[in-house]
C-alpha positions as CSV (number, residue, x, y, z in Angstrom):
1,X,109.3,-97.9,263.8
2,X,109.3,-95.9,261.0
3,X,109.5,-96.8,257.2
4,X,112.2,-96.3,255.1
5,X,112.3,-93.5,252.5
6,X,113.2,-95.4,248.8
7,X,111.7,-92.4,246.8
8,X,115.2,-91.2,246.4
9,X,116.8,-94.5,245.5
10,X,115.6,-94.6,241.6
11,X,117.6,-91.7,240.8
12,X,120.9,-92.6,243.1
13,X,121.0,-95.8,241.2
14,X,120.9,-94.3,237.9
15,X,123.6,-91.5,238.7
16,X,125.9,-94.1,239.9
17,X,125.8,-96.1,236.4
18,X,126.0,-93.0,234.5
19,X,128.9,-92.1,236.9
20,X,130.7,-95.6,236.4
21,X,129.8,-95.4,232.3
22,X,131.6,-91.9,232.3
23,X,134.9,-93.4,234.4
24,X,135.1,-96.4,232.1
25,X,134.5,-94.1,228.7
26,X,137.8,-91.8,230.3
27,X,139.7,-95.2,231.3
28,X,139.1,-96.5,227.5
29,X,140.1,-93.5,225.9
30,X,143.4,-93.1,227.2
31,X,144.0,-96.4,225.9
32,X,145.7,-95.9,222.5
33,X,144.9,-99.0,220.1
34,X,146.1,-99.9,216.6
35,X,144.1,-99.3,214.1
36,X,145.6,-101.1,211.2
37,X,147.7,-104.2,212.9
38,X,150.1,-105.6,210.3
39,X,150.1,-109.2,209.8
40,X,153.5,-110.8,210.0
41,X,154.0,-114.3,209.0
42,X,155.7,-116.7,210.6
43,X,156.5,-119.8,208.9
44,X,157.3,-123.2,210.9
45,X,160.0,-125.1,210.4
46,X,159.1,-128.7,209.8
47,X,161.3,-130.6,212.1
48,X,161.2,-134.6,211.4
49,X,160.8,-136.4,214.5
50,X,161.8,-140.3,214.6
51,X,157.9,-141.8,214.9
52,X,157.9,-139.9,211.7
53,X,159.1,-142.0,209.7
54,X,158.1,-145.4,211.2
55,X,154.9,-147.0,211.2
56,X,153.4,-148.1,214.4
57,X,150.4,-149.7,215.6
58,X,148.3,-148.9,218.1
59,X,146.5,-151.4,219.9
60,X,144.0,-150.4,221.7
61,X,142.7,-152.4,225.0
62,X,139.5,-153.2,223.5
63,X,141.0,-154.8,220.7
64,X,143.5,-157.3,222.5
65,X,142.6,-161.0,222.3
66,X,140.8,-162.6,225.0
């Protein structure tokens, strides 16, 4: 049975990730980015909400009498 040949393996490894590097640096610079993004501000609106304005207790179960 005879052996298999990995002397050429080393340098089909290495040509497929500089391959793949290459594709992705092509893929990336079609891209077009922003450079400079403005930043727009929102502002909330405070909307009051009934449990607002009361006060309410919370019990919790731990703190129930026994």
């Amino acid at each position: 049975m005879p052996q298999l040949d990995t002397s050429t393996w080393f340098m089909m490894i290495m040509s497929m990730f500089l391959t793949l590097f290459i594709i992705f640096q092509l893929k990336v610079s079609k891209n077009n980015f922003f450079f400079n993004p403005e930043l727009t501000s929102i502002e909330t609106q405070k909307q009051n909400t009934p449990w607002e304005t009361k006060w309410t207790k919370i019990y919790l179960p731990l703190s129930l009498p026994q």
